[in-house]
LOLUMKOL-357429 format. One record per residue: x, y, z of N, C-alpha, C, O in turn. Coordinates in steps of 0.1 Angstrom, whole numbers, plus 5000, padded with zeros to 4 digits. Last residue first. Layout:
<pts>
@nx: X; ny: Y; nz: Z; cax: X; cay: Y; caz: Z; cx: X; cy: Y; cz: Z; ox: X; oy: Y; oz: Z
...
</pts>
This chain:
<pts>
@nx: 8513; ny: 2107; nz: 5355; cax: 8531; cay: 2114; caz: 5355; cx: 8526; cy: 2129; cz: 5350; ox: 8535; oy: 2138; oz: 5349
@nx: 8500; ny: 2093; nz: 5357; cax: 8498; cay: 2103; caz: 5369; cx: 8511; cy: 2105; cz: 5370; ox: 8518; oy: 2106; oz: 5380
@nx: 8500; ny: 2070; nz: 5342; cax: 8488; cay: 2078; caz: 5336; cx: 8489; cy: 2092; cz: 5349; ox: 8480; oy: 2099; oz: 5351
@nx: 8518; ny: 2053; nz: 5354; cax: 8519; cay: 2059; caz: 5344; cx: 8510; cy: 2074; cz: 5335; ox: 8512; oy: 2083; oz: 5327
@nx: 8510; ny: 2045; nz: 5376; cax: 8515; cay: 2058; caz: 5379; cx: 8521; cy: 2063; cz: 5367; ox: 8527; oy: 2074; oz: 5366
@nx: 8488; ny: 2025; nz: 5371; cax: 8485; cay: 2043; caz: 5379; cx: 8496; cy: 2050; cz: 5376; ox: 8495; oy: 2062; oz: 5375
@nx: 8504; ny: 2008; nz: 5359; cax: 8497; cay: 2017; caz: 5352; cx: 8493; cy: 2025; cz: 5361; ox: 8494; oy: 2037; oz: 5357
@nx: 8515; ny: 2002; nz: 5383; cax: 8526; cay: 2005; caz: 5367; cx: 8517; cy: 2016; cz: 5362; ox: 8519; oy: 2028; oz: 5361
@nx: 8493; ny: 1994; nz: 5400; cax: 8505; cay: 2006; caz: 5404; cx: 8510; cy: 2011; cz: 5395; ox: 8511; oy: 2023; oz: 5396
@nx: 8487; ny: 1972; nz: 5385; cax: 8476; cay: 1985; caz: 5388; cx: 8485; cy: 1993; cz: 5390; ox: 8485; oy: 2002; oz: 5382
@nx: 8505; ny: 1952; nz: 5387; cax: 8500; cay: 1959; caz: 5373; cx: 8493; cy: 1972; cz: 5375; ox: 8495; oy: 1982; oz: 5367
@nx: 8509; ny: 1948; nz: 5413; cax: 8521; cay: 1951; caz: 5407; cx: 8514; cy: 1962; cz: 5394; ox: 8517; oy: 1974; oz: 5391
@nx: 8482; ny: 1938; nz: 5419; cax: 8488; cay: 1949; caz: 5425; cx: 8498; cy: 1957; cz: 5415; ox: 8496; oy: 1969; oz: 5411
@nx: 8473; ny: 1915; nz: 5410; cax: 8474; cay: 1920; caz: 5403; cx: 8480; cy: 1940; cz: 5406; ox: 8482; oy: 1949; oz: 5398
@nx: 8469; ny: 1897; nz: 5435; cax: 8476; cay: 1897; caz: 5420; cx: 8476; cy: 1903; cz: 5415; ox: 8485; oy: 1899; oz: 5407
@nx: 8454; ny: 1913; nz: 5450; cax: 8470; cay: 1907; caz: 5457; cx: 8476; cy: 1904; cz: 5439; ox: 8485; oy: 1910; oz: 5433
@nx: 8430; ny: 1915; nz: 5434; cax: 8438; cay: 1929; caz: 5440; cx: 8454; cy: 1923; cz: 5441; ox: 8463; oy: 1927; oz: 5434
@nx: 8424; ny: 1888; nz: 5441; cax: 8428; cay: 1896; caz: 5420; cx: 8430; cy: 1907; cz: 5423; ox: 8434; oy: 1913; oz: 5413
@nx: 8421; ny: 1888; nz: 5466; cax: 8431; cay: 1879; caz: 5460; cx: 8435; cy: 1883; cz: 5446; ox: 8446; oy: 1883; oz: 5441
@nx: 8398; ny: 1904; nz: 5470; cax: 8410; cay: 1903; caz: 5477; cx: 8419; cy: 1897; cz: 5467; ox: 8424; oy: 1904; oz: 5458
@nx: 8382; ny: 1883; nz: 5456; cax: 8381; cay: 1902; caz: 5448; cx: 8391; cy: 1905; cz: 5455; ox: 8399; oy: 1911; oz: 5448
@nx: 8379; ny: 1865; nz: 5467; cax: 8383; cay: 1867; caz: 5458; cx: 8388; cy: 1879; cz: 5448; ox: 8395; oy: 1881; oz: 5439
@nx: 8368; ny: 1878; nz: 5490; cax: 8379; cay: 1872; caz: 5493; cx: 8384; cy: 1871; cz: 5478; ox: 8395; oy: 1876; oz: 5475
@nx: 8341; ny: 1882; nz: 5483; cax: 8349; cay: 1899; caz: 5489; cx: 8367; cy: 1890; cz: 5485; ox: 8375; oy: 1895; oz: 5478
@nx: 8332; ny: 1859; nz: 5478; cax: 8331; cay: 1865; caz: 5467; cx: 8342; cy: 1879; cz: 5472; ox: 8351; oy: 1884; oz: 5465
@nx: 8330; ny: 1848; nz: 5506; cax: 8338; cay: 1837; caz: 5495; cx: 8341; cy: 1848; cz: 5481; ox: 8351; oy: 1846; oz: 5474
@nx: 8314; ny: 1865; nz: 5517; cax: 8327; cay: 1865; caz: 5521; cx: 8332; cy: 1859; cz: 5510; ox: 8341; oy: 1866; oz: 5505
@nx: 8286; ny: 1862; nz: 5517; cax: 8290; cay: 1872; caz: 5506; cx: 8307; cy: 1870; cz: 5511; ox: 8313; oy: 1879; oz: 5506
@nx: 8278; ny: 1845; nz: 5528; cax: 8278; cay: 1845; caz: 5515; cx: 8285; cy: 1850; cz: 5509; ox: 8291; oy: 1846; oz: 5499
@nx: 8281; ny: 1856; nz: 5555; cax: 8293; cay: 1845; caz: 5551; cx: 8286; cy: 1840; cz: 5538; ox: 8291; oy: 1829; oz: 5536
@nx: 8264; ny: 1873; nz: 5559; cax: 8282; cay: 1880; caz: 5555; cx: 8286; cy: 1868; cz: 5551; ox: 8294; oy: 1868; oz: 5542
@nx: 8238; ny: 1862; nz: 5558; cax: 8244; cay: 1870; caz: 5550; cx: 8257; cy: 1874; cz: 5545; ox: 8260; oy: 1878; oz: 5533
@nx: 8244; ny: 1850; nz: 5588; cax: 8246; cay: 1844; caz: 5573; cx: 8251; cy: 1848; cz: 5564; ox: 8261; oy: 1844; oz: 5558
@nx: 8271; ny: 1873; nz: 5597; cax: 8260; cay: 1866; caz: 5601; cx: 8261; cy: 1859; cz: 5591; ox: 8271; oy: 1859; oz: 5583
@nx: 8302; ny: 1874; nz: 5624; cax: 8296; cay: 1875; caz: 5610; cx: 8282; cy: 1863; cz: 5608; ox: 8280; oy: 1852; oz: 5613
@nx: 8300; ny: 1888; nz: 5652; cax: 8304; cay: 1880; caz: 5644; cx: 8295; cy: 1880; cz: 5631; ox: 8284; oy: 1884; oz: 5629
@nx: 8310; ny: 1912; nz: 5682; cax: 8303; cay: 1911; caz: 5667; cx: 8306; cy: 1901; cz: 5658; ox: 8317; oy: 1903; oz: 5653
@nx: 8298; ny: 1920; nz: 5714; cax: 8311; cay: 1915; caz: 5700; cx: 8301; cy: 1913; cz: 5694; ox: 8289; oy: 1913; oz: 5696
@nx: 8304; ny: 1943; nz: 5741; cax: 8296; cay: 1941; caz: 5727; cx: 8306; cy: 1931; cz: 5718; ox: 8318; oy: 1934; oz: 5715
@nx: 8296; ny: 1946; nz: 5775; cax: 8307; cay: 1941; caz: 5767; cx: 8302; cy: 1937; cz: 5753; ox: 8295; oy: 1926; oz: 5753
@nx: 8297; ny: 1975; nz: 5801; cax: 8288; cay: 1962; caz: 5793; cx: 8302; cy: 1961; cz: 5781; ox: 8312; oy: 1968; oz: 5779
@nx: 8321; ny: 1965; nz: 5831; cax: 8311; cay: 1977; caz: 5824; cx: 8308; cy: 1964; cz: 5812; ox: 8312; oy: 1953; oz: 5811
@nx: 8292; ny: 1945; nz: 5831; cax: 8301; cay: 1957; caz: 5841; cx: 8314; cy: 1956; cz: 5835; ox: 8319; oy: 1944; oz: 5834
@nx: 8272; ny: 1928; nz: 5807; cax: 8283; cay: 1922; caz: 5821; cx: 8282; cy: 1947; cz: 5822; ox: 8276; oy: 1956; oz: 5817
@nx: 8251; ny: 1915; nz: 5793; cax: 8248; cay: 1927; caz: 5803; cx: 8255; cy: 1931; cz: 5812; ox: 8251; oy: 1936; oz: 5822
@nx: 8260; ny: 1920; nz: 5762; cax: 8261; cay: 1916; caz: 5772; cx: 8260; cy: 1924; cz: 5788; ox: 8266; oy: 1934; oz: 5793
@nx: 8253; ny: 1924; nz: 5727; cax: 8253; cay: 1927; caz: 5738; cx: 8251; cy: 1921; cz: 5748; ox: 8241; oy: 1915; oz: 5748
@nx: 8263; ny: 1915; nz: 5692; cax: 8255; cay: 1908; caz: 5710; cx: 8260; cy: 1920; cz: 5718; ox: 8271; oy: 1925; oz: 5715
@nx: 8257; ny: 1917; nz: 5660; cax: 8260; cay: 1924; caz: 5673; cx: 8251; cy: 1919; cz: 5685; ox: 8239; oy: 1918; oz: 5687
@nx: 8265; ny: 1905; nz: 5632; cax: 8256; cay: 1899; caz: 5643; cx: 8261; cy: 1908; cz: 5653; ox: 8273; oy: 1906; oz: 5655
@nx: 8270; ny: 1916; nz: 5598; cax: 8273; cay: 1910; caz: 5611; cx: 8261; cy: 1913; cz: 5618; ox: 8252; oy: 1920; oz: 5615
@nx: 8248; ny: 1920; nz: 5578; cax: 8259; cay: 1913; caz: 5572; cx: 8266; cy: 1909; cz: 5586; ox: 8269; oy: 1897; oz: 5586
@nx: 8224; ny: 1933; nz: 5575; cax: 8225; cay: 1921; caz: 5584; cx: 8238; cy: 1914; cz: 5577; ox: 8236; oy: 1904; oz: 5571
@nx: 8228; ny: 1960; nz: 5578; cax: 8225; cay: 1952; caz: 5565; cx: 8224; cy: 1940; cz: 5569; ox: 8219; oy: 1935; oz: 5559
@nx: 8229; ny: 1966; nz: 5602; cax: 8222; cay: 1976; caz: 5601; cx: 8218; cy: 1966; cz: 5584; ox: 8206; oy: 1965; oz: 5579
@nx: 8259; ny: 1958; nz: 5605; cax: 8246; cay: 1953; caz: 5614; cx: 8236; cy: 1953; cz: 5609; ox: 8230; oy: 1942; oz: 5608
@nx: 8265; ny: 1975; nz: 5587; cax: 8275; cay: 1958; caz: 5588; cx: 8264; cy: 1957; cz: 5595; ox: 8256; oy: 1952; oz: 5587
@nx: 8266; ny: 2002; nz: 5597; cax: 8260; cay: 1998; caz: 5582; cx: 8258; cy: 1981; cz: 5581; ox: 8249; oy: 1976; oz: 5574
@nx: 8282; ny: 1999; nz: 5619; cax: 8263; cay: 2004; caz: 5621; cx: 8263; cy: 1995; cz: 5611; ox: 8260; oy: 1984; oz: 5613
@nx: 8303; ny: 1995; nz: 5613; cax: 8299; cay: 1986; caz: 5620; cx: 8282; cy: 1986; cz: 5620; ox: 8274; oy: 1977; oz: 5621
@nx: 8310; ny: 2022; nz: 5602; cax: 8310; cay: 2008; caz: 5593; cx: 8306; cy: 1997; cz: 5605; ox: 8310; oy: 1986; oz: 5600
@nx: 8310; ny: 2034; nz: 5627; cax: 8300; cay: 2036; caz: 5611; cx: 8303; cy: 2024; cz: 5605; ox: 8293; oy: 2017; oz: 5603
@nx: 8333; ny: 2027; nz: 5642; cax: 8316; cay: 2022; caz: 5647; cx: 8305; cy: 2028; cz: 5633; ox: 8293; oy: 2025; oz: 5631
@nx: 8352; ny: 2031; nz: 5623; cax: 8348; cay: 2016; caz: 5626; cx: 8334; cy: 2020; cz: 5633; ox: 8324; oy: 2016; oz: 5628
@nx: 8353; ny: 2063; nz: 5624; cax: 8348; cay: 2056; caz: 5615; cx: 8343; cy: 2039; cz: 5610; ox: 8337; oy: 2035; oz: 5600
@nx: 8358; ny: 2062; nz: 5649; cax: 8342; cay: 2069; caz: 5646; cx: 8338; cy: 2064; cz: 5633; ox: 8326; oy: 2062; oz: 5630
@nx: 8379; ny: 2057; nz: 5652; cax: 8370; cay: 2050; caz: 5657; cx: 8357; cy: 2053; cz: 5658; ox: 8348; oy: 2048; oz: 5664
@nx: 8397; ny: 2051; nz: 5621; cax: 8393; cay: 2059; caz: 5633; cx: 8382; cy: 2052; cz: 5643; ox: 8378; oy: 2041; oz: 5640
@nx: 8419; ny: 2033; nz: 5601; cax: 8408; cay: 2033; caz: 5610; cx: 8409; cy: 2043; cz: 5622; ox: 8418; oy: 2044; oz: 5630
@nx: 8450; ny: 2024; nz: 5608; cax: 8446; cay: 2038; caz: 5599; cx: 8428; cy: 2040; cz: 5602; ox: 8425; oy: 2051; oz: 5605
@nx: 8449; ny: 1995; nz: 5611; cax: 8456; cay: 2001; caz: 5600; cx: 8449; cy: 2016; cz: 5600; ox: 8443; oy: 2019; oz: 5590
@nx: 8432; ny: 1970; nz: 5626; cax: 8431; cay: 1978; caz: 5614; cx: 8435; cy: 1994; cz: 5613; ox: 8427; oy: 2004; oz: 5614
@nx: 8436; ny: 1960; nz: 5653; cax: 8436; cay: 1956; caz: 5646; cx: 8437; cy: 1959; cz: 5630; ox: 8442; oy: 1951; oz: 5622
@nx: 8421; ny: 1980; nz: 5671; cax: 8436; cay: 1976; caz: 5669; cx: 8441; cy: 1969; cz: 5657; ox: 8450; oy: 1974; oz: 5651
@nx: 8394; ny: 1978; nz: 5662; cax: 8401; cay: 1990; caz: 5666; cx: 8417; cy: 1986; cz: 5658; ox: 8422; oy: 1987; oz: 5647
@nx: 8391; ny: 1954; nz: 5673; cax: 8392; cay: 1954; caz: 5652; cx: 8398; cy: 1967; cz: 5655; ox: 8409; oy: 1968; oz: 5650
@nx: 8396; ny: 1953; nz: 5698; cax: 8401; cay: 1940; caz: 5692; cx: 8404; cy: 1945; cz: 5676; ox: 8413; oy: 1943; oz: 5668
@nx: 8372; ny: 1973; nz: 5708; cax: 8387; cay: 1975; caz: 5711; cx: 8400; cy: 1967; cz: 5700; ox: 8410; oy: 1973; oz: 5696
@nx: 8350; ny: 1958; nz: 5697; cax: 8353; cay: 1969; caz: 5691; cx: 8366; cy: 1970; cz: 5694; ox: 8374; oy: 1967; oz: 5685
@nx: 8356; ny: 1919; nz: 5696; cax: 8350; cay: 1931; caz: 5707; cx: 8361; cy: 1945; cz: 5697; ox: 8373; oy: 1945; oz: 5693
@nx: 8347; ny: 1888; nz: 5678; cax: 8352; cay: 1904; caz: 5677; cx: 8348; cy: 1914; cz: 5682; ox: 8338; oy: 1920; oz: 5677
@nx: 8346; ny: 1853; nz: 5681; cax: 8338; cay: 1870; caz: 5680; cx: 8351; cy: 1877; cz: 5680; ox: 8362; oy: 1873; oz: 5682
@nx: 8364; ny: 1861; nz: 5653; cax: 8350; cay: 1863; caz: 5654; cx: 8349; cy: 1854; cz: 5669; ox: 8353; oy: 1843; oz: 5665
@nx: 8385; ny: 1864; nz: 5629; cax: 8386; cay: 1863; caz: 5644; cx: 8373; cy: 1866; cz: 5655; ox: 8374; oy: 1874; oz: 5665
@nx: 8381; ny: 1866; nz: 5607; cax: 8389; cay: 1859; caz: 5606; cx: 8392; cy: 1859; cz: 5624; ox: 8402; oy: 1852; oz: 5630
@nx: 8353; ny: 1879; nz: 5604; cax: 8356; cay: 1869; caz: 5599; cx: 8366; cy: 1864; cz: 5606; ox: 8362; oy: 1854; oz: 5613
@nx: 8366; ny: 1907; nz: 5611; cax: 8356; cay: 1897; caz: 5620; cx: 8358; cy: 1890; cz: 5617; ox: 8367; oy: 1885; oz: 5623
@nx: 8376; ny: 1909; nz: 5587; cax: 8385; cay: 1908; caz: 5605; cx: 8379; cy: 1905; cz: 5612; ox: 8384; oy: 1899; oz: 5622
@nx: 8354; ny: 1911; nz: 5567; cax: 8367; cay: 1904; caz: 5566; cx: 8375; cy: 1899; cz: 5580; ox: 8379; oy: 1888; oz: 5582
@nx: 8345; ny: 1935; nz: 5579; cax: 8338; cay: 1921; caz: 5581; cx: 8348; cy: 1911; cz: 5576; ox: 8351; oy: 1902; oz: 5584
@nx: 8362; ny: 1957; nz: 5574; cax: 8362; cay: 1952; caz: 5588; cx: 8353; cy: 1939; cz: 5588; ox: 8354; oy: 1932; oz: 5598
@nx: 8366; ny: 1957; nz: 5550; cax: 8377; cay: 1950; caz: 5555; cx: 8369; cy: 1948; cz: 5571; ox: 8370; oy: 1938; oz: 5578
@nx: 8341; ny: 1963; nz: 5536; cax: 8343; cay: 1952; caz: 5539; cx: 8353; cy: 1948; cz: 5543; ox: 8355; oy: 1936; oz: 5542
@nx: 8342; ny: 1991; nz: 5556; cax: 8330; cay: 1983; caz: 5553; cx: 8334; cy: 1969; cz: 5553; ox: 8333; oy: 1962; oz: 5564
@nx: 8360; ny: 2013; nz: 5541; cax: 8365; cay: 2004; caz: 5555; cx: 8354; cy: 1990; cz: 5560; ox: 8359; oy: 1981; oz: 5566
@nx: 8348; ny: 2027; nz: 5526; cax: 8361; cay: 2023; caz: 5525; cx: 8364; cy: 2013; cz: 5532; ox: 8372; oy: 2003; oz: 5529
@nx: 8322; ny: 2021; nz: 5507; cax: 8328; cay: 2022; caz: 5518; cx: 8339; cy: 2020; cz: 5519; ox: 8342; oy: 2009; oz: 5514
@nx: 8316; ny: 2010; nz: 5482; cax: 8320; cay: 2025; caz: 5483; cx: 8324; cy: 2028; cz: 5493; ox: 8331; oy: 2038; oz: 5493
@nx: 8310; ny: 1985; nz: 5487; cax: 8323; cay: 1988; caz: 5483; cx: 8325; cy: 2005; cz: 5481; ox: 8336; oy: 2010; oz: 5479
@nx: 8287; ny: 1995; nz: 5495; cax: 8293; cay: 1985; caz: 5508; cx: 8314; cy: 1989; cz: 5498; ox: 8325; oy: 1993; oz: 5502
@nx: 8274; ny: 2003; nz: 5478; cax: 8273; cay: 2006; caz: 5489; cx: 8286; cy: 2003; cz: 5498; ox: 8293; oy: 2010; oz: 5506
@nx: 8265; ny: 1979; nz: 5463; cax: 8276; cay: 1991; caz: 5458; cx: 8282; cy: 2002; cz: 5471; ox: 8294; oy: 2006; oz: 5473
@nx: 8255; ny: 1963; nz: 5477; cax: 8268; cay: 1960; caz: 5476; cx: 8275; cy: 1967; cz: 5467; ox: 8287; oy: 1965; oz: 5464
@nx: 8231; ny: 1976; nz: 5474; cax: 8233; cay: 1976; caz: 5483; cx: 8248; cy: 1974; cz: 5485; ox: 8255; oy: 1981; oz: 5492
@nx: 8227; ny: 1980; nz: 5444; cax: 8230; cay: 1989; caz: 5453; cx: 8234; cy: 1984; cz: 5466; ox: 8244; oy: 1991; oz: 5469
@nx: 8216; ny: 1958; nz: 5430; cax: 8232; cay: 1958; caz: 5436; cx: 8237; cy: 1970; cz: 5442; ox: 8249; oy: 1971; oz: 5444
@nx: 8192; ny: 1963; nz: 5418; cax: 8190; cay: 1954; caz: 5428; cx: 8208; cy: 1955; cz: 5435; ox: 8209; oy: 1951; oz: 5447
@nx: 8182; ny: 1995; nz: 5409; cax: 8196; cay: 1983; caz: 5408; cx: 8197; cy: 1978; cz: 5420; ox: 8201; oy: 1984; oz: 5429
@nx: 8159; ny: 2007; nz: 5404; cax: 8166; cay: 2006; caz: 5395; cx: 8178; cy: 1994; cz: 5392; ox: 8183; oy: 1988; oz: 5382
@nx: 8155; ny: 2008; nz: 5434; cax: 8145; cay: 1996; caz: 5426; cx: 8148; cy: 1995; cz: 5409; ox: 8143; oy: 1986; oz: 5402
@nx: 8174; ny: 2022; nz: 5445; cax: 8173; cay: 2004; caz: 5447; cx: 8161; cy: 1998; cz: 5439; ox: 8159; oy: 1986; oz: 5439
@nx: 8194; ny: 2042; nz: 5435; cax: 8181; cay: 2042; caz: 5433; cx: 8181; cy: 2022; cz: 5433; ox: 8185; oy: 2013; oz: 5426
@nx: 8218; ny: 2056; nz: 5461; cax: 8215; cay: 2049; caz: 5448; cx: 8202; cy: 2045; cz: 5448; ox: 8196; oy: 2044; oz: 5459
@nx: 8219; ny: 2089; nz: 5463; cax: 8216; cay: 2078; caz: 5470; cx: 8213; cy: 2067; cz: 5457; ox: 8209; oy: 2070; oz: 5446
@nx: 8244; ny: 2115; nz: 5462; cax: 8228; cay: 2108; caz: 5458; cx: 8227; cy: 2096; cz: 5461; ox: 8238; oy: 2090; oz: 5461
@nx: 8262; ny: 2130; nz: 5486; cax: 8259; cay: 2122; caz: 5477; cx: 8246; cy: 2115; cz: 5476; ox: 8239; oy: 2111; oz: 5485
@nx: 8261; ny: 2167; nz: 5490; cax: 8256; cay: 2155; caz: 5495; cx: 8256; cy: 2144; cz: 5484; ox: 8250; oy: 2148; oz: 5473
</pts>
């Protein structure tokens, strides 16, 4: 079982958290970019995703107050999810951390696959 990070040791547990997850901040990212967002919609939407493993990263995403989950009382019931305050702080900073991945892809690969000959 993995140890838990110690939060009064490190105020950035929580967003260590979140990047240890694999799938965590892409799926607030796809909210983000098409909000609201009904489960079926990111389902599809994301690549290799299970669906046990989007409703866990959806828990954690709520459960941090990083998205907003509505429930609707319609037949059968209907849930979306948009990004709350919280996420939309922290989005400007995930997106940059995106973007020095997109640049710098080329480099990381060379060197991974140098060191994994």
């Amino acid at each position: 079982m993995a140890k838990k990070l110690d939060y009064d040791y490190c105020k950035a547990a929580p967003m260590l958290e979140w990047f240890g997850n694999k799938w965590a901040l892409a799926v607030l990212v796809r909210i983000s970019e098409s909000e609201p967002a009904r489960f079926s919609e990111l389902y599809r939407s994301i690549p290799s995703v299970s669906e046990k493993v989007l409703s866990q990263a959806l828990s954690l995403l709520v459960a941090d107050g990083l998205i907003e989950r509505r429930l609707y009382a319609d037949v059968p019931p209907r849930v979306e999810y948009s990004v709350a305050c919280l996420g939309r702080e922290l989005l400007p900073h995930v997106k940059a951390l995106m973007e020095w991945g997109r640049d710098n892809f080329d480099r990381i690969m060379d060197i991974r696959n140098k060191h994994t000959r």
